[in-house]
N, C-alpha and C positions, 0 to 999 in steps of 0.2 A: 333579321334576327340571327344574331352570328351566336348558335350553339357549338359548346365545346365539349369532349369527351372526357375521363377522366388522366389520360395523357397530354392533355391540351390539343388534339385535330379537332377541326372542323367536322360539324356532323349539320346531316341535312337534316332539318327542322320538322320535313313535310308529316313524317310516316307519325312523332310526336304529337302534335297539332292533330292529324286526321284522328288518332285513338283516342286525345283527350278528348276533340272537341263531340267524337259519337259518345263517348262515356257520358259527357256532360247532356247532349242530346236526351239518350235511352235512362239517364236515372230523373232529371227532370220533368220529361216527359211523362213516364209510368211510375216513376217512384210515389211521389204523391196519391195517385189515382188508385196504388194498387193496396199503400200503407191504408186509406180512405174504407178501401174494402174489410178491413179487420179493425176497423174502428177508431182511427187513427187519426184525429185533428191535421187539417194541412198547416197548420203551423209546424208542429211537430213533427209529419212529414217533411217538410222543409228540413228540419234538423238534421234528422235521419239520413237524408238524400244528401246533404254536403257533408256528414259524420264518413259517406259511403264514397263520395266524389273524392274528395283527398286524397285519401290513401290510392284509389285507380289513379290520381294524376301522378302521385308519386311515383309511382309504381309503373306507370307508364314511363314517365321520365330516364327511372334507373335502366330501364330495357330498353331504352330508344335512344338513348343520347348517352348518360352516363357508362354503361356498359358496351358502348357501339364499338365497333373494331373494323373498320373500310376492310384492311387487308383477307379479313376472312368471307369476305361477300362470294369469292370464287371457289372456295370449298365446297358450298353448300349449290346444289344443282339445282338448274328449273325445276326438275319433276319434284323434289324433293318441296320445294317452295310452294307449289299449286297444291300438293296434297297438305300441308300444313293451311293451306288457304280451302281447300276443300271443309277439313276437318272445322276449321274453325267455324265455314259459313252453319254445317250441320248443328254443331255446340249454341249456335248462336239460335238457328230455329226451334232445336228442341230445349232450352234454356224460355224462349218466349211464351212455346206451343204452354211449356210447364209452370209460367208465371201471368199466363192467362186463365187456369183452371180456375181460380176464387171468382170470376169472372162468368163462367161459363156455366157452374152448380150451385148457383148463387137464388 
């Protein structure tokens, strides 16, 4: 898959691919299950769940590929990237911890 930036370089495919494909994963997954809990036909789940997938694919895209800039990868430091990578893992638990609650007092 030969992805190109919006300068025409080359940009590596992976980091795209890795966020669409958990996006596609976590709204698939729980989208349905959790629309189910508020009354929601999984049909219409379904809808809802690709209404929501698109825009994260887009959107992943413009931040992953269309936006990508090689040259400034050196700017931005290790430590600077693990705590982005920190922050994000915490977002992502208390994001779950808080879309399990209909779940849990149900």
């Amino acid at each position: 898959m030969d992805l190109q930036n919006s300068e025409g370089q080359p940009v590596d495919p992976v980091p795209f691919l890795v966020v669409t494909l958990l996006a596609f994963l976590l709204i698939y997954a729980f989208g349905p299950l959790y629309l189910q809990a508020f009354g929601v036909s999984v049909d219409h789940g379904l809808v809802v769940c690709t209404a929501v997938f698109i825009p994260t694919a887009v959107a992943a895209y413009y931040q992953f590929v269309w936006t990508h800039r090689p040259e400034r990868r050196g700017i931005v430091t290790a430590g600077q990237r693990f705590g982005r990578l920190w922050y994000g893992l915490l977002i992502l638990v208390a994001l779950s911890l808080l879309l399990s609650l209909p779940f849990v007092f149900r």
